[in-house]
Each structure stands twice: as structure tokens, then as C-alpha cells.
C-alpha positions as a Markdown table, in Angstrom:
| # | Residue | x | y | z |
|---|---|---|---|---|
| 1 | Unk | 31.8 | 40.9 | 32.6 |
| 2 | Unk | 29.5 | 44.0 | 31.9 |
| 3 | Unk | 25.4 | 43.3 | 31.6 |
| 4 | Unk | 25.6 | 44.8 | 28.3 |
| 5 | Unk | 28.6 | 42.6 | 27.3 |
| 6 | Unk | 26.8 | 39.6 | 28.5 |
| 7 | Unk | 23.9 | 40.2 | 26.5 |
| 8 | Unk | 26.4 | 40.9 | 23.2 |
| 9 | Unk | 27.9 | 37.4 | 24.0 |
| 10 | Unk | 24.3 | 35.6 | 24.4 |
| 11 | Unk | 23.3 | 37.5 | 21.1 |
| 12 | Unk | 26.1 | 36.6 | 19.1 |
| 13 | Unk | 25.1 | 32.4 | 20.7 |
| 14 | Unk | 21.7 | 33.0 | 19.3 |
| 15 | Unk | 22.8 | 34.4 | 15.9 |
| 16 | Unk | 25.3 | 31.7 | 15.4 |
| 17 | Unk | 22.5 | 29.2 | 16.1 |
| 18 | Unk | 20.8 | 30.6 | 13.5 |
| 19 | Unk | 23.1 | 30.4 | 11.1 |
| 20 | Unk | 23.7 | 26.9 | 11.7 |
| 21 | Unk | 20.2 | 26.0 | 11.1 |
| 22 | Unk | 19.9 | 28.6 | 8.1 |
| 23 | Unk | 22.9 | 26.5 | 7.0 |
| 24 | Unk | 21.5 | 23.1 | 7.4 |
| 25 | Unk | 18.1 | 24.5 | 5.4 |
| 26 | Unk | 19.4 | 25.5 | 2.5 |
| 27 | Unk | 22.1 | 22.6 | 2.4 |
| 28 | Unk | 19.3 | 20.1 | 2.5 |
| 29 | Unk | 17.1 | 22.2 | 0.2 |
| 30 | Unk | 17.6 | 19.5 | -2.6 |
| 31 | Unk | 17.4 | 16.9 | -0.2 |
| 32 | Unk | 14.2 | 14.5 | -0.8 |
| 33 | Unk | 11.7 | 14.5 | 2.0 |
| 34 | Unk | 14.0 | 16.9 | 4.2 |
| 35 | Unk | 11.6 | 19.1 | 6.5 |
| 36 | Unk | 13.2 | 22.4 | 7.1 |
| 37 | Unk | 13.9 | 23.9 | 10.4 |
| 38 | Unk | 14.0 | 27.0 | 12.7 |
| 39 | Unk | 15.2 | 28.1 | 16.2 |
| 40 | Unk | 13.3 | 29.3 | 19.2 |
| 41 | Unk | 14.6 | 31.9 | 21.2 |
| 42 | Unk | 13.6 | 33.3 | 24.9 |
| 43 | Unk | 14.6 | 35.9 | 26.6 |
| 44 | Unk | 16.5 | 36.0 | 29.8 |
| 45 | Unk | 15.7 | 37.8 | 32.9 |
| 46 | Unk | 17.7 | 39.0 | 35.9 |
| 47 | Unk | 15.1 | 40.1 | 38.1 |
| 48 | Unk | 13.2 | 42.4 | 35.9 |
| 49 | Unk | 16.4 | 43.1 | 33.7 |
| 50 | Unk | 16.5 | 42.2 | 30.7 |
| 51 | Unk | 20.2 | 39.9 | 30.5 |
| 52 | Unk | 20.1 | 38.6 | 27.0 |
| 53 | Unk | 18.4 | 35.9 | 25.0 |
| 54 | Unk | 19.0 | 32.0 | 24.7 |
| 55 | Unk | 17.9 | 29.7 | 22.3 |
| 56 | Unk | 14.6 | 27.4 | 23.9 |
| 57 | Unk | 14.9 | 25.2 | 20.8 |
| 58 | Unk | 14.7 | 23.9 | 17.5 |
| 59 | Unk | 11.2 | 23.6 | 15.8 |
| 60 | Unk | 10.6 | 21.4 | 12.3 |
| 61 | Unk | 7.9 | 22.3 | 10.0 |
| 62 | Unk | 6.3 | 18.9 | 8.7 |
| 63 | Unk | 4.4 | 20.6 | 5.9 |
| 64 | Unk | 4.2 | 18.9 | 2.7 |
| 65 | Unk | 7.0 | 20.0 | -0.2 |
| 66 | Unk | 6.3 | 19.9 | -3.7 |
| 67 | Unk | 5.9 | 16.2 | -5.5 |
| 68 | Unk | 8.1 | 14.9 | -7.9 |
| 69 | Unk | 7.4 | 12.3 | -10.5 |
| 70 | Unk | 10.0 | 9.7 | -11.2 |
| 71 | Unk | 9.0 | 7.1 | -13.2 |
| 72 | Unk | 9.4 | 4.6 | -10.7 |
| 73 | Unk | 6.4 | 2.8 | -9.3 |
| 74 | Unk | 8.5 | 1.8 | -6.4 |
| 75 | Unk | 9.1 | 5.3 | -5.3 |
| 76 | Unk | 6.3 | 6.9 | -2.9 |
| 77 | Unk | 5.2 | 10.5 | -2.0 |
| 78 | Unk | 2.6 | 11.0 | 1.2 |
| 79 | Unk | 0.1 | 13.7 | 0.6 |
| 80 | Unk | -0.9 | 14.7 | 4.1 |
| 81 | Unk | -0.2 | 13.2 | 7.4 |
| 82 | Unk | 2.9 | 10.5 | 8.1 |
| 83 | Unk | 5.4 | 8.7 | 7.5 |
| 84 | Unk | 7.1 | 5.8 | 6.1 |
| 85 | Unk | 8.4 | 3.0 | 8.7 |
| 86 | Unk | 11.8 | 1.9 | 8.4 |
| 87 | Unk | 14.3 | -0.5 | 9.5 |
| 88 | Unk | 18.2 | -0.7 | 9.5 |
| 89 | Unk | 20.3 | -4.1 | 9.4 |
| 90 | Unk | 19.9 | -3.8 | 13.3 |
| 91 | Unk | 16.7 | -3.4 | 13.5 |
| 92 | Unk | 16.3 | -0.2 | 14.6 |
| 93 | Unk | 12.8 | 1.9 | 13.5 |
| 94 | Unk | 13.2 | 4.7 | 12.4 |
| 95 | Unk | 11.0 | 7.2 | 9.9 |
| 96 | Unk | 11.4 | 9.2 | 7.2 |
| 97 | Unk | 9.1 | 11.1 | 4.1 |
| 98 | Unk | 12.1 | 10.2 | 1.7 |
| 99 | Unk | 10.3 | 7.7 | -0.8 |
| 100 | Unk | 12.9 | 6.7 | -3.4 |
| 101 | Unk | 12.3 | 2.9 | -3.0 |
| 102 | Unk | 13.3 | 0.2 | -5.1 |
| 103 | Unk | 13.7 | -3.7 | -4.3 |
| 104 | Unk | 17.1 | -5.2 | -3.6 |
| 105 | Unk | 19.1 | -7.6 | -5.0 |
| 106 | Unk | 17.6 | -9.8 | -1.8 |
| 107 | Unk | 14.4 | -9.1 | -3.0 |
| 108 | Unk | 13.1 | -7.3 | 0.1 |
| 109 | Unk | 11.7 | -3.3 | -0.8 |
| 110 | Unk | 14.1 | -0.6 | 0.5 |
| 111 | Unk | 15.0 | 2.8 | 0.2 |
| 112 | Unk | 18.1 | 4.7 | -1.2 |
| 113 | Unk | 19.9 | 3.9 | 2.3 |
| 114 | Unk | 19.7 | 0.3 | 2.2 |
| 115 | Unk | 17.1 | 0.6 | 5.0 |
| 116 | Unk | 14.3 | -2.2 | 4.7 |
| 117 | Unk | 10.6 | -0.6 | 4.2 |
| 118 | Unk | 8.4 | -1.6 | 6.2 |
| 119 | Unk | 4.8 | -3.0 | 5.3 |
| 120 | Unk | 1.8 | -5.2 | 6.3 |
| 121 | Unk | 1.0 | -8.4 | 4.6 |
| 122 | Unk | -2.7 | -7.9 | 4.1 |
| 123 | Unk | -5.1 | -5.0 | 4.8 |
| 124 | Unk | -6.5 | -7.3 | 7.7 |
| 125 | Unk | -2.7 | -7.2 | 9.7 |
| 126 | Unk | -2.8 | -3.8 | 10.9 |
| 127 | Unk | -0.8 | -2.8 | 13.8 |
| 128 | Unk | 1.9 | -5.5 | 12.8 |
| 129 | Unk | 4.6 | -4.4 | 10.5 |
| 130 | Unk | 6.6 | -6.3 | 8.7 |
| 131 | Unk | 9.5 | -6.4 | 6.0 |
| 132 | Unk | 8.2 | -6.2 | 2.0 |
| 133 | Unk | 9.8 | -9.2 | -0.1 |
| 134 | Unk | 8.9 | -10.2 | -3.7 |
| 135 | Unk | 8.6 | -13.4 | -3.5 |
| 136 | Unk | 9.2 | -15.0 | -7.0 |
| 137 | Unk | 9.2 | -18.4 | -6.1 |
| 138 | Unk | 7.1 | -20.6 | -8.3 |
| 139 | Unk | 3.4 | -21.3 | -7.4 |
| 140 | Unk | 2.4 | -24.9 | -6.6 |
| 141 | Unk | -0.3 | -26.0 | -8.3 |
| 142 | Unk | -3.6 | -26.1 | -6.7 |
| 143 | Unk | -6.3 | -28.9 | -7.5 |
| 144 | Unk | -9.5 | -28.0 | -8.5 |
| 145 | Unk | -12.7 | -28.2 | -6.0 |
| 146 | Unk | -15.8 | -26.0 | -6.9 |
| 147 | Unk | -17.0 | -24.3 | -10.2 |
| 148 | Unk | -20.0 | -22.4 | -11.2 |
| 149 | Unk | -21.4 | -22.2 | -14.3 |
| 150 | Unk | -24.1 | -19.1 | -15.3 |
| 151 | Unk | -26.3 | -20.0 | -18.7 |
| 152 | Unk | -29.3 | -18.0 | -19.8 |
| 153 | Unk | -31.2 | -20.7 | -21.5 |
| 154 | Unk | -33.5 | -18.7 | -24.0 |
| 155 | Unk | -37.3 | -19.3 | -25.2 |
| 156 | Unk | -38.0 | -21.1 | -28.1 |
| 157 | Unk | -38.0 | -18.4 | -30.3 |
| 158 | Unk | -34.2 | -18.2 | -30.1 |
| 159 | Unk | -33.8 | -21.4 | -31.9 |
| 160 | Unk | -30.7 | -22.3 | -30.3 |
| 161 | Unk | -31.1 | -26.5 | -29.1 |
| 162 | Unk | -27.4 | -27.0 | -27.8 |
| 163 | Unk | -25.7 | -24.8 | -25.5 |
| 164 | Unk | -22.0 | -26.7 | -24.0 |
| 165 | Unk | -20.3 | -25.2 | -20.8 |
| 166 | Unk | -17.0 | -26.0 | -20.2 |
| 167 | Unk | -14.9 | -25.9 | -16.7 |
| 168 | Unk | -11.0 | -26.6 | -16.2 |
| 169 | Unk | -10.4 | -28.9 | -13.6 |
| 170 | Unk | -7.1 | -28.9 | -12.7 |
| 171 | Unk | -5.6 | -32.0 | -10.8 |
| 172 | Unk | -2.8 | -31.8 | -7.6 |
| 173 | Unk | -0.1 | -31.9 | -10.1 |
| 174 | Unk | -0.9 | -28.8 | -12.4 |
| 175 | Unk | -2.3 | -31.1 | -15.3 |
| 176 | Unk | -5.5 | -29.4 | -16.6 |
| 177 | Unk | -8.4 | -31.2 | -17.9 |
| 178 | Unk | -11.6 | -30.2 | -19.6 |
| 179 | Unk | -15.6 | -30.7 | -18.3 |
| 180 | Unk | -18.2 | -30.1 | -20.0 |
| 181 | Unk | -21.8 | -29.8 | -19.2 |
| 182 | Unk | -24.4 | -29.8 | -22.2 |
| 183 | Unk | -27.4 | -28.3 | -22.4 |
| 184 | Unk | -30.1 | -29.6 | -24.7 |
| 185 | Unk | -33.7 | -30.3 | -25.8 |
| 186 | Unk | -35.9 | -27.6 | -24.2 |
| 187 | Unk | -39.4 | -28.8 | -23.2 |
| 188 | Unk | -41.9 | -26.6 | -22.2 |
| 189 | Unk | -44.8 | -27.6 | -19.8 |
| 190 | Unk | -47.4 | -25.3 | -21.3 |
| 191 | Unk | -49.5 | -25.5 | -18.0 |
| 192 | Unk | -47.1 | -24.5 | -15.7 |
| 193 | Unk | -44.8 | -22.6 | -18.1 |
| 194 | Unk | -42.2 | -24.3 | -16.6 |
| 195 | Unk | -38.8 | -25.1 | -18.5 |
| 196 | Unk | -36.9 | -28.7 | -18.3 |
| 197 | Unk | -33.3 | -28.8 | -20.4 |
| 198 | Unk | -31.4 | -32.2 | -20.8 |
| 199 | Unk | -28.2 | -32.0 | -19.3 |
| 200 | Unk | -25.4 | -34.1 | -19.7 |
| 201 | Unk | -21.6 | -34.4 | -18.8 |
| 202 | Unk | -18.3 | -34.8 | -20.7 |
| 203 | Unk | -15.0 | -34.8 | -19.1 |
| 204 | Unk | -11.8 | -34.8 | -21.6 |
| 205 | Unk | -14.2 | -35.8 | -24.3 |
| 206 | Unk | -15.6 | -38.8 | -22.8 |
| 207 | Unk | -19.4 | -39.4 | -21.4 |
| 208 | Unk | -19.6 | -38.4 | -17.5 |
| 209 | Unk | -22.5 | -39.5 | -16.1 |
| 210 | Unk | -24.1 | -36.1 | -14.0 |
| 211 | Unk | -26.6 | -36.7 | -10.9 |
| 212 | Unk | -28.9 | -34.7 | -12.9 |
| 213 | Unk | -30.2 | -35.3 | -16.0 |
| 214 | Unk | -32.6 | -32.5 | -16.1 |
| 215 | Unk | -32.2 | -28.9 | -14.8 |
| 216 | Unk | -35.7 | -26.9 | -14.2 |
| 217 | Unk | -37.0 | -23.6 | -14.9 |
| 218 | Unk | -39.5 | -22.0 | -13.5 |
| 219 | Unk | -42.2 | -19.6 | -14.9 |
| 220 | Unk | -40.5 | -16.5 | -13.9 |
| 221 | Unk | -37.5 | -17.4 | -15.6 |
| 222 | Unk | -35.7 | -18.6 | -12.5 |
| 223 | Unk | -33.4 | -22.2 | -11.7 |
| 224 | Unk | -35.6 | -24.5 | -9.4 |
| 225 | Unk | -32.6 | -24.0 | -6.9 |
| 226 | Unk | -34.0 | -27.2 | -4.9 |
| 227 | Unk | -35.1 | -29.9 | -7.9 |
| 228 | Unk | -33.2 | -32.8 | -6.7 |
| 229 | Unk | -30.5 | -33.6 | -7.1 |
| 230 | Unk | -29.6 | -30.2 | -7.2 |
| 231 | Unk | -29.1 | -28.3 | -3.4 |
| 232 | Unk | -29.2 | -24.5 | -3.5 |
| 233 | Unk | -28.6 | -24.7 | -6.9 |
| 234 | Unk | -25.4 | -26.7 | -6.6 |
| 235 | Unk | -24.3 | -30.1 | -7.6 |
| 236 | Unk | -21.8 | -32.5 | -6.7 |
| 237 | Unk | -20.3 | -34.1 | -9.4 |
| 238 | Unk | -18.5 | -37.5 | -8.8 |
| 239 | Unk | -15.4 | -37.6 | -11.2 |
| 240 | Unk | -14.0 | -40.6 | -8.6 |
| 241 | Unk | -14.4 | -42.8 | -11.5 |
| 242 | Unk | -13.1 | -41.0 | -14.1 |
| 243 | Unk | -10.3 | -43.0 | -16.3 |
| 244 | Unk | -7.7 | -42.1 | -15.9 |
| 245 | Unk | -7.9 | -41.8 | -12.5 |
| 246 | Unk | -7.7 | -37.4 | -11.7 |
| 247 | Unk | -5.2 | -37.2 | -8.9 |
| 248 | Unk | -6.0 | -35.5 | -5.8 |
| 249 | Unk | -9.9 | -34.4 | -7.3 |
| 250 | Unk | -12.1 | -37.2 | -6.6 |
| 251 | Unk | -16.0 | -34.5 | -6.8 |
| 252 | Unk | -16.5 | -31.1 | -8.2 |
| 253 | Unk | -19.0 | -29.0 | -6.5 |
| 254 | Unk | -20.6 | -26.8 | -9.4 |
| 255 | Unk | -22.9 | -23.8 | -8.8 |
| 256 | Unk | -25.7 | -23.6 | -11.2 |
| 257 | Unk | -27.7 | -20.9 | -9.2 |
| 258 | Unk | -27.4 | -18.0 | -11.9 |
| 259 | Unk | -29.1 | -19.9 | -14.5 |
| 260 | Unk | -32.0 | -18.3 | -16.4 |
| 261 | Unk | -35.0 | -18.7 | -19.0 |
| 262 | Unk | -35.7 | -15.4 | -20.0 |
| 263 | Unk | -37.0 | -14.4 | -23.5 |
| 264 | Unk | -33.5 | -13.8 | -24.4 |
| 265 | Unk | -30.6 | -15.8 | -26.4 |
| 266 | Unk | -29.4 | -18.7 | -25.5 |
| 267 | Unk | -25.6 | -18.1 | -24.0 |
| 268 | Unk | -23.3 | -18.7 | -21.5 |
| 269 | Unk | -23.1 | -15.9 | -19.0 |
| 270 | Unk | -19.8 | -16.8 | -17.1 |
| 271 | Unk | -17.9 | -20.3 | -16.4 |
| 272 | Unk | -15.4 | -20.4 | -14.4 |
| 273 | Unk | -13.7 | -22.5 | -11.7 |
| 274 | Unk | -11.0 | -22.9 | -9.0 |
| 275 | Unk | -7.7 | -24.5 | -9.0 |
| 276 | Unk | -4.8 | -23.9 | -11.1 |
| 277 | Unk | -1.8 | -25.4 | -12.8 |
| 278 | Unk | 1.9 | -24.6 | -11.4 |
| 279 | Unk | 2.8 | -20.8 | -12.5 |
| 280 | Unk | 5.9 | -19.0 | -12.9 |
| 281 | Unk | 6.9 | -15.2 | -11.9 |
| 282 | Unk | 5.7 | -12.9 | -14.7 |
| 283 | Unk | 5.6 | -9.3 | -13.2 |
| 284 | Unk | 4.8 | -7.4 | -10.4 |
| 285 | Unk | 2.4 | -4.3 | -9.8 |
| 286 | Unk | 2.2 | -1.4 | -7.4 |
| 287 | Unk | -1.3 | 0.0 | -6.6 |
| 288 | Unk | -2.3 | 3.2 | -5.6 |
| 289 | Unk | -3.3 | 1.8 | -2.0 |
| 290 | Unk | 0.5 | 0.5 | -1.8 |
| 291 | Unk | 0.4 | -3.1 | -2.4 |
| 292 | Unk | 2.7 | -4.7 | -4.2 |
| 293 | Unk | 1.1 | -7.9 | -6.0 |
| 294 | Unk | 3.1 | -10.6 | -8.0 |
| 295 | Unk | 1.4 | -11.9 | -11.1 |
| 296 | Unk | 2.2 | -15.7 | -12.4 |
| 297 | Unk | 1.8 | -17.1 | -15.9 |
| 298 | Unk | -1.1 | -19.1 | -14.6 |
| 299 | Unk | -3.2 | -16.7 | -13.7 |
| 300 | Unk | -2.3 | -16.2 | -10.2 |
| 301 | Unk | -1.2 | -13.5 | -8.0 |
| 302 | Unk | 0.5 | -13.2 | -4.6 |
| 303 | Unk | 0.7 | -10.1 | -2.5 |
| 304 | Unk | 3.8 | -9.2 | -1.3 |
| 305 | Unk | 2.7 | -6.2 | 1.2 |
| 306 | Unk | 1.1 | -2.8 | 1.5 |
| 307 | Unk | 3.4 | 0.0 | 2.5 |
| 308 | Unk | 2.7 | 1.1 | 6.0 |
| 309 | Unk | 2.3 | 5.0 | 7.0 |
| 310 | Unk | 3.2 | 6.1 | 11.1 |
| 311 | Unk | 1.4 | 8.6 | 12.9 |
| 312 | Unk | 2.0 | 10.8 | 15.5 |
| 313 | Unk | 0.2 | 12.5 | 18.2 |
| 314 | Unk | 3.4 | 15.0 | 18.2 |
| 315 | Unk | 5.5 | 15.5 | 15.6 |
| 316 | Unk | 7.6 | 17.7 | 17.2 |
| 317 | Unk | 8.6 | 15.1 | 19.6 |
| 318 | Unk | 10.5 | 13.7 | 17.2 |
| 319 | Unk | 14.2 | 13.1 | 17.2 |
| 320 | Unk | 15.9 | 14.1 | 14.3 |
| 321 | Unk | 18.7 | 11.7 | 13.4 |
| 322 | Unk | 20.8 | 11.6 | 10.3 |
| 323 | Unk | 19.7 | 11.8 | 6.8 |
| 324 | Unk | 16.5 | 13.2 | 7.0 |
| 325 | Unk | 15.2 | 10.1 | 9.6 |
| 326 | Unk | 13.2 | 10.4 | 12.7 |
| 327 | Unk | 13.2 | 8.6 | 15.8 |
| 328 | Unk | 10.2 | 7.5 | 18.1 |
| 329 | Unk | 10.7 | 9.8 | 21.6 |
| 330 | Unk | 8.1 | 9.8 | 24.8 |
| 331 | Unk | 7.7 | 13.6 | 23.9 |
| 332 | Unk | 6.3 | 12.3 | 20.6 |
| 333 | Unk | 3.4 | 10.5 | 22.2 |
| 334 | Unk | 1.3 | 7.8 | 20.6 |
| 335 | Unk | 2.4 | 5.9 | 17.4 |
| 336 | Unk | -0.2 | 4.8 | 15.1 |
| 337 | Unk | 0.2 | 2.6 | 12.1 |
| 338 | Unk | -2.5 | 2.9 | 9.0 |
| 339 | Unk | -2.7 | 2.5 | 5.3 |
| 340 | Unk | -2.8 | 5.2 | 2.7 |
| 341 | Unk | -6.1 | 7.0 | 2.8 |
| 342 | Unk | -7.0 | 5.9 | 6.4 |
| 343 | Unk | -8.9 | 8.8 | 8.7 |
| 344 | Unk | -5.9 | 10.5 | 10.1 |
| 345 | Unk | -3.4 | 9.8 | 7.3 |
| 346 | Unk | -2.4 | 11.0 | 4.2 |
| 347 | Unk | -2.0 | 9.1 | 0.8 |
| 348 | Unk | 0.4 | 7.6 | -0.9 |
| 349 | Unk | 1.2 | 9.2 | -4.4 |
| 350 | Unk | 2.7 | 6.2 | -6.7 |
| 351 | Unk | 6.0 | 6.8 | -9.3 |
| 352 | Unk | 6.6 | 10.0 | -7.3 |
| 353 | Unk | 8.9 | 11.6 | -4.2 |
| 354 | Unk | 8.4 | 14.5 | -2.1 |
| 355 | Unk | 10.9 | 17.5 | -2.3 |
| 356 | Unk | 12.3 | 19.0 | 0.3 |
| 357 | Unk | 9.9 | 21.7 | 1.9 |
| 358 | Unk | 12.9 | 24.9 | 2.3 |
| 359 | Unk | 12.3 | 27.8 | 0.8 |
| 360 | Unk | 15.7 | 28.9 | -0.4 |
| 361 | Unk | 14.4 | 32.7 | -0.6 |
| 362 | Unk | 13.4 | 32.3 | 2.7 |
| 363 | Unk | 16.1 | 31.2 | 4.2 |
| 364 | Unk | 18.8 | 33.7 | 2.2 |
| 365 | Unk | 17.0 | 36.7 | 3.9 |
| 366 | Unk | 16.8 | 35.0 | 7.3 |
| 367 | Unk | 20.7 | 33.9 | 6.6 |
| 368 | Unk | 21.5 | 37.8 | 5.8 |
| 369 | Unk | 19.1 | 38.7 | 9.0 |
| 370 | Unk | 21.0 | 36.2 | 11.2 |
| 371 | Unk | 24.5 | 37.8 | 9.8 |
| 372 | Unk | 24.2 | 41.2 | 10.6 |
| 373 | Unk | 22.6 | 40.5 | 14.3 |
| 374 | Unk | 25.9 | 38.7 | 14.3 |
| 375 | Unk | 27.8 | 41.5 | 13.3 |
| 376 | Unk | 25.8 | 44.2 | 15.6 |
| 377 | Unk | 26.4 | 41.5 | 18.6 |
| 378 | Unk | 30.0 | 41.5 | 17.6 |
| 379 | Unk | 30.3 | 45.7 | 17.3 |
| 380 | Unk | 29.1 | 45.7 | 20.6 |
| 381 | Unk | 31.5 | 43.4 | 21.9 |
| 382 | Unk | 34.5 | 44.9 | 20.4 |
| 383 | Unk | 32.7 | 48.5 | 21.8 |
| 384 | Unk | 32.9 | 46.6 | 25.3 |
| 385 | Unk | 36.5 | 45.5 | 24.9 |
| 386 | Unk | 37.3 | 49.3 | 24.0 |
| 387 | Unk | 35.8 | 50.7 | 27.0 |
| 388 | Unk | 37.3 | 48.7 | 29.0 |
| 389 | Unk | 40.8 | 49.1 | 28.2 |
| 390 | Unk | 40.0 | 52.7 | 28.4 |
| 391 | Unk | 38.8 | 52.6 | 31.9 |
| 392 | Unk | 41.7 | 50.2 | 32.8 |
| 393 | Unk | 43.9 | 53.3 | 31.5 |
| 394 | Unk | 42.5 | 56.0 | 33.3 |
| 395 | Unk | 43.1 | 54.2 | 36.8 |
């Protein structure tokens, strides 16, 4: 074979490769997440003399498409660096920009090819991934053990002389009952200026004696945080005695600390305590960071996972697999796992999905450029073929 008929043939190699990946462009133009392609092409040398030219490779461009919105909180676009961590039924990792997620009938979080998404369970679990379920299962309940109670405990002038608190204490079996500390009878020691209130306890609506009788005031307007009984502010109430016995709550430690006498009204600031009755699934909400958190009827709320972004140190590494997935190669170099917004990630874009990144106008004139080297390639050959039967003639 001729030089110049090899380097027709290697030229007609090189435009066909094109047009395969021109092809596979603008077929996945549509395609969500898809990252559009192009070839790399050497030349080839004999000696000095130019012989032809071969393709070195395929290159992908990872920059961002367009973003969609779809409606679906589920669904995820990444602005930036990454990508989303997936696994098959076998196991296998593999990653992808696609985003269209959704939870399955099992309840675990995957996308539109049944792959399993893959997530950590807390912000503090980085490095570990893990599969996403919603867990809908019931809450136990969960007996009470501390409270705190914040009261602003005005000056005279307010008028007010009874300020009541209440706290729900909640015993190991969900059942919810009702404490009540009452504030009363302000006395003012008009040497010190300091404040002393009466204080005493209910609990479902009958007496319950307190250790403290008395809670102190100081001239600034401040709790005496170390007045015995109370201990940093706080006090251990002893509802061990309690009739009907409370099952599985036998003290209550309440935090008084935030209690004031300022010139102000007489009100209760917050009250609040731990502990809750059983709870039922209610709903579940995605946040902008990726976590996905279930919310009961009791006021609970369980996390289910954040969504998990993979970096790279080389993209271009990657192996390409089917459907728009990547695979983890040596050539890719270090994997990194991090959370939306993390230094050297990009964020995660809630209710949306990324586009593919082809430009189809692009791609038609590099089709049309690919063509006609194809066709040139292809003149030359048939020119070769012609002067060759010519010479074969003449012998």
C-alpha cells in the first residue's frame, strides 16, 4: 500500500471516530447529567514523514449544563465540583451527575435506574457512605429527665403576684403529665435590693412538695444561681413519691438559670422540657444541605441521611460506563467524599436536575466537519485505487 493511501485510510479511522462520538453527543443531548465528549488525534511519523494520524483518545468535558427544576425535592442538581455516589444490587460504586431521585417502594432513596444513592448518616460520618432509607417506623416513647424553665419576674410596679410555669413530663410509656411550678409573693429586701419569690410545685394538679421554697434575686436583676438548694441554677425535683407512681421517672432536673428581676413584666420567657410520648410518621423534608429528616406527630424528627458528593483528583481518569455512570480508575487518582458546600465541592440544588452539557449546534457543524474529511479521505482512496489499476495496465 502507497504512503499516501495509508494516510487516506488512517484519515477516514479518524473521521469515522469522530462521527461516532459526534453521534453519541447529540444522541445523549437530552440525556440528564450526560457530559459530552470529543476525540484526540496525533499524528504519525515515519521518520520525519508525515504517515497519517490516529486517534490518542477520548476526552469528556465535566462542565456544568443548564439546571432544570422538577418539582421534586428528591431530585438533585450539583453546581460545581462532583458527583453523586451510587450503588447497584451488587454493590458496585459507581457515579453519576444524573439527579432524578425518588425513594422506592423499599423505602431506600434511588435514582431512575434503580441504583441505591448513597449518603452519610450524620454530618459527623464523613468518609463512610452509606445507603439512604426513610425510616417510618414508629418512635418509642422517651421518658422525661431534665427541663428548664426561663421567667422574668418583674418589679412591683408590674402588679402581677402569680406567675405558674408548666413542664410535660412524660413517663417510659408515652403517658404525659403536667408540672407546674408557681411563682408568688414578691418580697423585696430594701437594703440589699434583693428579690425572694415563693415557689411552689404541682404535678397533675396535686401539691408537690419542691426543695426550694424560695428562689432569690439579686440586685442586678440576676438568679442567685447557688442559694441552696439550688446548684448552678438547677434543681432536682423528687417526683419518686408522686401517686400514682410515674413509671420509669423517679427526679426531674430543672434549669432555672435564665430567671430575671428586671423592671419589666412579669412573664414566662420559655418552658420547655425533654422526653416525649410515642409518635407516628407524618412527613419527611429535604434540606438544601441534603438531609433528609422524618417528622413524627409527637414532635420528633429522625434523620434519614445527607446525600454524599465524590471528588476527584482527575476526572478524566474516569471510566465511562453505560448510562451516563462513571467508574473509579488508578488514572483517576484520589477519591474524596464531602457534603454540599464543602471547600472543593459544589452544591447541591434541591427539586432540580442537571441537563445534559452538548451543544447541539456544536456538534452539527463538527458532524458536517467530520463528514466531508470523511468524504475527502475517501476521494483519495478511490483516486489511489484508480492509479493503481492504471499502472497495473500499463505493465
Amino acid at each position: 500500500m502507497t504512503d499516501f493511501l495509508k494516510t487516506a485510510v488512517s484519515g477516514v479511522n479518524a473521521a469515522n471516530s469522530r462521527l461516532g462520538i459526534v453521534s453519541g453527543n447529540l444522541a445523549n443531548a437530552q440525556t440528564t447529567g450526560y457530559k459530552s465528549q470529543s476525540g484526540e488525534f496525533k499524528a504519525m511519523f515515519s521518520g520525519e514523514e508525515s504517515i497519517g494520524v490516529s486517534m490518542r483518545g477520548v476526552k469528556t468535558n465535566y462542565s456544568n449544563g443548564n439546571i432544570s427544576q422538577t418539582g421534586n425535592d428528591l431530585n438533585h442538581a450539583i453546581v460545581g465540583n462532583g458527583m453523586f455516589v451510587v450503588k447497584d444490587s451488587d454493590g458496585n460504586e459507581s457515579y453519576t451527575r444524573a439527579g432524578f431521585f425518588d425513594f422506592g417502594a423499599d423505602g431506600y432513596l434511588k435514582d431512575s435506574n434503580g441504583n441505591k444513592v448513597q449518603g452519610f448518616a450524620s454530618q459527623d460520618s464523613k468518609g463512610v457512605v452509606g445507603d439512604i432509607f426513610l425510616n417510618k417506623s414508629p418512635m418509642e416513647p422517651v421518658a422525661s429527665t431534665s427541663g428548664s424553665i426561663a421567667v422574668n419576674l418583674g418589679s412591683a410596679k408590674d402588679k402581677t403576684t402569680t406567675l405558674t410555669t408548666t413542664l410535660s413530663v412524660f413517663d417510659n410509656l408515652g403517658h404525659e403529665h403536667k408540672l407546674n411550678v408557681v411563682f408568688s409573693n414578691r418580697v423585696l429586701d430594701p437594703v440589699t435590693g434583693e428579690v425572694k419569690w415563693d415557689m411552689k410545685g404541682k404535678f397533675d394538679g396535686a401539691p408537690l412538695a419542691l426543695p426550694a421554697t424560695k428562689i432569690g434575686i439579686d440586685a442586678n436583676g440576676k438568679m442567685k444561681l447557688n442559694e441552696a438548694p439550688f446548684v448552678n441554677g438547677k434543681l432536682s425535683v423528687d417526683l419518686s413519691l408522686v401517686k400514682p407512681t410515674i413509671s420509669g421517672v423517679s427526679t426531674m432536673s430543672i434549669d432555672f438559670s435564665k430567671t430575671t428581676g428586671f423592671d419589666s413584666q412579669t412573664t414566662i420567657r420559655s418552658q420547655k422540657s425533654d422526653g416525649s410520648a410515642s409518635g407516628n410518621f407524618s412527613k419527611f423534608i429535604v434540606g438544601d444541605d441534603g438531609v433528609i429528616t422524618s417528622y413524627f406527630d409527637n414532635g420528633q424528627t429522625r434523620t434519614n441521611g445527607q446525600i454524599a458528593i465524590a471528588s476527584f483528583a482527575n476526572y478524566n481518569g474516569l471510566k465511562e460506563g453505560n448510562n451516563g455512570y462513571f467508574e473509579l480508575t488508578n488514572d483517576a487518582g484520589e477519591k474524596r467524599l464531602g457534603l454540599s458546600g464543602d471547600a472543593g465541592f459544589g452544591q447541591l440544588i434541591k427539586g432540580s436536575v442537571e441537563n445534559s452539557n452538548v451543544n447541539s449546534t456544536e456538534q452539527l457543524v463538527e458532524l458536517i466537519d467530520a463528514q466531508r474529511a470523511f468524504q475527502q479521505c475517501s476521494k483519495v482512496i478511490g483516486a489511489s485505487k484508480t492509479i493503481s489499476n492504471a499502472l497495473l495496465q500499463s505493465i
